[in-house]
C-alpha positions in Angstrom: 10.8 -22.6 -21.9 7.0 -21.5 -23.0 6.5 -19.4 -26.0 4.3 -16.9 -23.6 8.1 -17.0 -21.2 10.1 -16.7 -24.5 8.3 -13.9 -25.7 8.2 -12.0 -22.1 12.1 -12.0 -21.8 12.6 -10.8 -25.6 9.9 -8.0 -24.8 11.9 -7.1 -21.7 15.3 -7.3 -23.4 13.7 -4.9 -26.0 12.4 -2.8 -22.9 15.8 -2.7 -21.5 17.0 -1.0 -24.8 14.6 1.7 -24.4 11.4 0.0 -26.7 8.4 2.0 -25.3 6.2 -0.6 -27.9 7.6 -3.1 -24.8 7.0 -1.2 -22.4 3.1 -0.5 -23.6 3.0 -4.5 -24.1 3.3 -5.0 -20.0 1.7 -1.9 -19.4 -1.4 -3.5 -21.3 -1.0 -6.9 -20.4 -1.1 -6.5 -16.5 -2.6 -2.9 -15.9 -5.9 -4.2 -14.6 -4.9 -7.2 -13.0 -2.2 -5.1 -11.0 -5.0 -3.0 -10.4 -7.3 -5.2 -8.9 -4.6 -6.3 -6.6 -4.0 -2.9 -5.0 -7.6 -2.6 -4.6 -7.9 -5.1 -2.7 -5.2 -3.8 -0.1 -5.7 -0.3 -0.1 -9.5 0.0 -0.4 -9.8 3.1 -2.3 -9.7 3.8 -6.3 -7.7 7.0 -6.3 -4.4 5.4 -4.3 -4.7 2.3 -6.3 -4.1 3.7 -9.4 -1.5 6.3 -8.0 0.4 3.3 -6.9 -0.3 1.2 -10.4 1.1 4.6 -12.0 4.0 5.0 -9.7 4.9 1.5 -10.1 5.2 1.6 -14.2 6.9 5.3 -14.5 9.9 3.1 -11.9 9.6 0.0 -14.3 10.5 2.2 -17.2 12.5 4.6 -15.5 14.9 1.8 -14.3 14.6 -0.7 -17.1 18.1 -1.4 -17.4 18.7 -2.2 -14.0 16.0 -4.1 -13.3 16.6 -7.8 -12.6 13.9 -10.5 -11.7 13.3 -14.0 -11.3 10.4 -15.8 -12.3 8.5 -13.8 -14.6 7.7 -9.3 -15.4 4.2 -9.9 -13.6 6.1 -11.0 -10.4 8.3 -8.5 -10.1 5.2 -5.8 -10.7 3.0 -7.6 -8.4 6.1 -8.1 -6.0 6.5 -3.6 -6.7 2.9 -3.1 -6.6 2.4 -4.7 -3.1 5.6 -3.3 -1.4 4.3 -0.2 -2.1 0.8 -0.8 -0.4 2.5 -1.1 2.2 3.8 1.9 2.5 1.0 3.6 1.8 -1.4 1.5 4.3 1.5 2.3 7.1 1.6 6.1 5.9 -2.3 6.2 6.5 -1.6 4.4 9.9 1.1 7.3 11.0 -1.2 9.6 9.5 -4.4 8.8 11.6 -1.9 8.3 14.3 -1.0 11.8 14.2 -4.3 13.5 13.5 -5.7 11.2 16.8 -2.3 13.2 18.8 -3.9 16.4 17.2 -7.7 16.0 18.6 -6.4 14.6 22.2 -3.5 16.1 23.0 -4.4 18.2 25.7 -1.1 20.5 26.7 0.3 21.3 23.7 3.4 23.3 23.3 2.1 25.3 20.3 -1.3 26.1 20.0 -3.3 24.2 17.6 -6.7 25.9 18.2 -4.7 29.2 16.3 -5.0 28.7 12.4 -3.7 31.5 11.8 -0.8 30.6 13.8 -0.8 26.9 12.0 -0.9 28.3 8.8 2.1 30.7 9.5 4.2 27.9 11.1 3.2 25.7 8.0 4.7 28.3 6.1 8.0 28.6 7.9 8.1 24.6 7.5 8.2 24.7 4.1 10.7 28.0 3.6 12.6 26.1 6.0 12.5 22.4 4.4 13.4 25.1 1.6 16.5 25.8 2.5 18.1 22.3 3.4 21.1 21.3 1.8 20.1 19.7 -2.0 20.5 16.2 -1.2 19.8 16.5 2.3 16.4 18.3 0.9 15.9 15.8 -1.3 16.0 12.8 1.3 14.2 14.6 3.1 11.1 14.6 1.0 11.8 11.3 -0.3 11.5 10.0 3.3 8.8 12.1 5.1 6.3 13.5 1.7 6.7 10.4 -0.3 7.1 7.5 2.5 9.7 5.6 0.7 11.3 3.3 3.2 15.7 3.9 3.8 16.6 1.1 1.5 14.4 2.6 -1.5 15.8 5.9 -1.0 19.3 4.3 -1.2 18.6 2.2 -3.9 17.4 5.5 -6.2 19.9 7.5 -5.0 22.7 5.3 -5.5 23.9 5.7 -1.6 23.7 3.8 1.8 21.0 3.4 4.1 23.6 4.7 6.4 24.0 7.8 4.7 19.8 8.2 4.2 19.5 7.6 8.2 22.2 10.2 8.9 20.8 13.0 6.7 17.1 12.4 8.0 18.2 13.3 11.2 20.4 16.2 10.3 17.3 17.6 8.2 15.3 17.0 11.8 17.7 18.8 13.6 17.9 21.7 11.6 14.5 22.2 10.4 14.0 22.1 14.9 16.6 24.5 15.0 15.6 26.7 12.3 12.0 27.1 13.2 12.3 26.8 17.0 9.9 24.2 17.9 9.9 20.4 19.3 10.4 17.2 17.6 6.6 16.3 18.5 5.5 19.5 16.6 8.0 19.2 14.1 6.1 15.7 12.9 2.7 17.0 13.7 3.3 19.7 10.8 5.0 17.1 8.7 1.8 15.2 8.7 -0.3 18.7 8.1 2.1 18.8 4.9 0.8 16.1 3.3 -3.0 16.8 4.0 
């Protein structure tokens, strides 16, 4: 085994046991390169280093359950671009959405309104509001943050069964609650975010 590999698995054992020294030791040693490397997928400054920050507050956060193979920079690079991903398809459903917005001529609700938008943006959120908890929390997990089914389990501690059921129960009652269709319904979800 190299020194450089030696001395990456004693700094992660140490990291494990809650040393923030090793934790400022990966932090420093592979910020800019993991950096670079989101740049180049996601095209923009701000996102990449959102994603660089999200990816090291989850390193430390789950430390001691983190397992890898290989070496720490291939697990964060492996992290870094999984959740490019998500964000390029995010932007994709985004656009997507906005395109439905601009185009769609018949609409149930009326989109010109903003008043009326703004109101039933309002009622989204008092009505996300008043989910169940853990339901709530899936929810957002899911549709704010993008996090895929198996991430959600996987931080939650739960199956991907159980993520997929209370998606849709949050669907159906946030279309119950505020009376309006499941286009509309992922229309405003989008609007959320923006």
């Amino acid at each position: 085994m190299s020194l450089d590999r030696q001395k990456e698995e004693e700094y992660f054992k140490r990291l494990q046991q809650g040393d923030i020294r090793s934790f400022e030791y990966f932090f420093k040693e592979y910020t800019d390169l993991l950096y670079a490397y989101a740049l180049g997928f996601v095209k923009e400054r701000e996102p990449a280093e959102d994603i660089i920050q999200d990816t090291f507050v989850y390193f430390w956060n789950n430390r001691e359950r983190i397992r890898y193979t290989g070496s720490v920079y291939a697990y964060l690079q492996t992290s870094v671009r999984n959740a490019c991903i998500n964000y390029r398809e995010h932007e994709k459903v985004e656009h997507r959405y906005e395109q439905e917005i601009l185009h769609t001529e018949e609409e149930a609700f009326d989109w010109q309104e903003v008043e009326s938008v703004k109101e039933m943006r309002q009622k989204l959120l008092d009505a996300i509001d008043r989910l169940p908890e853990k339901c709530r929390q899936i929810f957002m997990m899911s549709c704010v943050d993008g996090l895929k089914y198996r991430e959600i389990a996987s931080r939650m501690d739960i199956s991907e069964n159980t993520v997929k059921t209370q998606i849709k129960l949050a669907y159906k009652k946030l279309r119950e609650d505020i009376n309006i269709s499941g286009e509309d319904l992922s229309i405003f979800i989008i609007l959320l975010l923006l």
